[in-house]
C-alpha positions, -999 to +999 in steps of 0.1 A: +000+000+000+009+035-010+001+059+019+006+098+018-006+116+048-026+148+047-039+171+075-072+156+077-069+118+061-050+094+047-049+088+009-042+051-001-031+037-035-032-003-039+002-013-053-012-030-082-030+005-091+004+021-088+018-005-111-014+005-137-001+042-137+035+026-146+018+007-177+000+037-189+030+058-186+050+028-206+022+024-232+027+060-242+063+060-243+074+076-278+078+049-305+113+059-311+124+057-277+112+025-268+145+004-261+147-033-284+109-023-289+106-062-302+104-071-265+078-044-255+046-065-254+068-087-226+083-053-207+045-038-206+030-073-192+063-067-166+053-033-157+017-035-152+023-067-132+054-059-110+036-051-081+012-081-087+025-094-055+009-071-036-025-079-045-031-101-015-013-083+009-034-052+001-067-066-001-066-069+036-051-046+053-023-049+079-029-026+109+007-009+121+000-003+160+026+018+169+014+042+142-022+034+149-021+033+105-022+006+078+015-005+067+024+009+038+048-007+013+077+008+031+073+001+067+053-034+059+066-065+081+098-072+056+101-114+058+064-115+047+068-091+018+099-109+004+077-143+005+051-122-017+076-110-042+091-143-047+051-152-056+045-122-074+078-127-097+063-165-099+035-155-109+046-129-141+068-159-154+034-177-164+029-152-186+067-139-199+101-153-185+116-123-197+094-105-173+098-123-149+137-117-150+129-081-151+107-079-119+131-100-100+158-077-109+136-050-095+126-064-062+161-076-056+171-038-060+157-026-030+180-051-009+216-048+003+239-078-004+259-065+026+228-070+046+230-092+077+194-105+074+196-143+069+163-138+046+176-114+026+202-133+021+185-167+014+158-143-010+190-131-032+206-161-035+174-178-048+164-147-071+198-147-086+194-189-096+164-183-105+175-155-130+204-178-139+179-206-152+153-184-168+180-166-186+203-201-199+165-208-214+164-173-230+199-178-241+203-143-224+233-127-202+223-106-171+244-079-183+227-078-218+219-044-226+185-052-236+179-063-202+196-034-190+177-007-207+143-024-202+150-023-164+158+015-162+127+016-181+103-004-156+118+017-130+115+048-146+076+042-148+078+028-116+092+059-101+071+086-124+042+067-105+052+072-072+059+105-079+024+111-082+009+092-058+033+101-028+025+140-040+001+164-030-014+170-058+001+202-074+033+202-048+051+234-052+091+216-057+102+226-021+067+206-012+077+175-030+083+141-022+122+137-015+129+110-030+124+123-066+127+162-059+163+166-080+148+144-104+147+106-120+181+083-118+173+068-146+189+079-181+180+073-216+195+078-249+171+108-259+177+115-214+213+115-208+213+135-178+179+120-168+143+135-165+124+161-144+091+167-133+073+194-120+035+200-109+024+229-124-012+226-115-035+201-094-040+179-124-009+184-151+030+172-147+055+187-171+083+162-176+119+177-192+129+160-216+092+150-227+090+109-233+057+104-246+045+105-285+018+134-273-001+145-240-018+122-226-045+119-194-048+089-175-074+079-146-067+062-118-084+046-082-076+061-049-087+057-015-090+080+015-095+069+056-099+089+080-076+094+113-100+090+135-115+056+121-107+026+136-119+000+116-101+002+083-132+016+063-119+038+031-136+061+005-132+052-029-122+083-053-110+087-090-081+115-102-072+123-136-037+135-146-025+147-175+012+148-187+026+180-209 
């Protein structure tokens, strides 16, 4: 679960939602941009399904005492979350192996190798077999740069998401999230020094250099819960942004 606090509520977005933003923002990606565009079908499945392991794990939601709040993907209990992305990743290979190499890739990201954590550790080790097999039946290298670029790319997405959800809508740049404030980490051939965005109105995002073939507006689901409300119950809401 995405959470973002606000003075009077909170504002949830399901993970799998999130990852709906990503494919929209991937499905619009300018034609000549598109990296080794003969994969894209599989990179798209992989992006509107990299959160899938969430699904569960949002449907009901875990209640964080100490914070008297639902966990959010962050702060959620970590050895449970590792057993649903190595579902989720499971569960993308059905449909692409490809995909499923890119999502492990992803979730094994977020984790030090240095780590002391005996199930970080044991999740790494298995990821990276795992990778090793699906890749010797792709007749593929880890270091391909294919792989590579279609990676930065489902993280871009991923990231241009959370950029909006983890916003207040509209966020003057002092305002903003910190985690993408300076701007995206990822660079492309037509983005060598990487991309920006900027709110400049409740429902518009200007991104420098521009990505997409043409402005485009997508909808997505939100949720809002009160502080004072004990038992979980949301409000279901709609937002549209558009990207210039």
């Amino acid at each position: 679960m995405i959470i973002r606090h606000t003075p009077k509520y909170l504002e949830l977005t399901n993970q799998h939602e999130h990852a709906y933003i990503s494919y929209e923002i991937a499905q619009h990606w300018k034609t000549d941009y598109y990296p080794y565009p003969k994969r894209k079908s599989e990179v798209n499945y992989a992006i509107r399904n990299h959160d899938c392991a969430w699904i569960p794990l949002d449907k009901h939601l875990l209640w964080n005492k100490e914070k008297n709040e639902p966990y959010d993907f962050v702060s959620f209990p970590l050895h449970t979350k590792l057993n649903a992305y190595h579902n989720g990743i499971r569960e993308v290979e059905k449909e692409t192996k490809y995909g499923a190499i890119l999502c492990s890739l992803h979730y094994t990201s977020f984790l030090s190798k240095e780590s002391d954590d005996n199930g970080i550790n044991k999740f790494l080790e298995k990821e990276q077999q795992y990778r090793m097999y699906l890749l010797q039946q792709l007749n593929l290298n880890q270091t391909d740069e294919q792989i590579l670029q279609h990676l930065d790319l489902l993280q871009f997405c991923d990231d241009l998401s959370l950029y909006i959800c983890l916003n207040k809508p509209g966020a003057r740049k002092e305002e903003e999230f910190p985690w993408f404030r300076d701007g995206f980490r990822q660079k492309f051939l037509f983005a060598a020094n990487g991309m920006k965005a900027d709110w400049i109105s409740e429902d518009k995002i200007k991104l420098d250099p521009f990505p997409f073939e043409i402005p485009f507006t997508l909808s997505y689901r939100y949720s809002t819960m009160e502080y004072s409300n004990q038992n979980g119950e949301v409000s279901q809401h709609f937002r549209l942004i558009t990207f210039v």
